[in-house]
Phi, psi and omega in degrees: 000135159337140156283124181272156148297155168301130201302095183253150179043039168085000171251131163246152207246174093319133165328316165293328195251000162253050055343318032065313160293335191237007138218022142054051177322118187316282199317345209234118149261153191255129166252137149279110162253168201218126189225134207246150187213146180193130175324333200265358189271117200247105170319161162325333187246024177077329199290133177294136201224178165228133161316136153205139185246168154222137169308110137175201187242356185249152174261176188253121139271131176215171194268140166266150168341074215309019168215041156319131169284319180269074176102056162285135190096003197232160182263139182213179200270155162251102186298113193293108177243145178237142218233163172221137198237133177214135205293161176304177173288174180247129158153168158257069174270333182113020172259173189272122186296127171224161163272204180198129180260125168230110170280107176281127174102014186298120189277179197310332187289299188318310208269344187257349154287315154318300169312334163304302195284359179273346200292341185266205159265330180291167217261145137316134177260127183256163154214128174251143199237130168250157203213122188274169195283333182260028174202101168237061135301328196200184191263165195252024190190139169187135033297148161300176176252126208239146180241171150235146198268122175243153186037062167294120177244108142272104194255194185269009164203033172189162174232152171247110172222217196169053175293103191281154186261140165356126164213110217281018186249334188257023171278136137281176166202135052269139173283036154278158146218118213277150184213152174307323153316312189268332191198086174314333177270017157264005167237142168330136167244000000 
């Protein structure tokens, strides 16, 4: 595992990447990786799986975090797709900030797991992990960032997404819901 920096705002760095941010060693890449998750996505045998991908042209083994939903703590590979990503808009409009994702080369499996999973309700989960290229014991940045995938384009050889941040203005509120069963001094007598 990485040696970390001390937190600010909840965020923790790795020693390489606040190396890296601030001289930016030829030897060192900062890698994005990207691990999309959903209930309905089935390895050949059915065993529940996750997509993961990495920007770049080589694929990768590298260790996930120990509070991973899928294999935490174990290394496992990242398949080289290579993507092209561009950060939210700037602005107060009061919408929920998204990026906007394109994975080039996606192969048939790929577009027929997504298509199960855009056919439910539940949301694709994305996390994206950055990884210095000379330590893939642990993500090089945590909590990692985790998302949900909105407006999914599936073509014959890419996907189109737009993976969203929380977003607490479309929450009600209270999220309690109060009922009669749970709290008997709330109905008229």
């Amino acid at each position: 595992m990485p040696s970390y920096q001390p937190a600010i705002n909840g965020v923790k760095v790795s020693a390489a990447y606040a190396e890296a941010m601030s001289s930016a060693p030829v030897t060192r890449v900062m890698q994005s990786t990207y691990e999309l998750n959903h209930s309905s996505f089935k390895d050949a045998n059915g065993n529940p799986e996750s997509i993961r991908i990495v920007n770049d042209f080589a694929d990768i083994t590298a260790t996930l975090e120990a509070t991973a939903p899928m294999n935490p703590g174990a290394a496992v590979v990242f398949t080289a797709l290579p993507c092209t990503v561009s950060g939210p808009d700037e602005g107060d409009s009061g919408v929920a900030q998204a990026i906007s994702i394109t994975i080039d080369g996606v192969s048939g499996e790929i577009s027929k797991q997504l298509d199960y999973a855009l056919g439910t309700t539940e949301p694709v989960k994305v996390l994206e992990r950055i990884y210095a290229s000379d330590d893939y014991s642990g993500p090089a940045q945590l909590p990692v960032l985790e998302m949900i995938l909105r407006n999914v384009n599936v073509g014959d050889v890419s996907v189109t997404a737009q993976p969203t941040f929380f977003d607490a203005s479309n929450n009600t509120f209270p999220r309690i819901e109060y009922s009669k069963a749970e709290y008997p001094g709330l109905s008229a007598r």
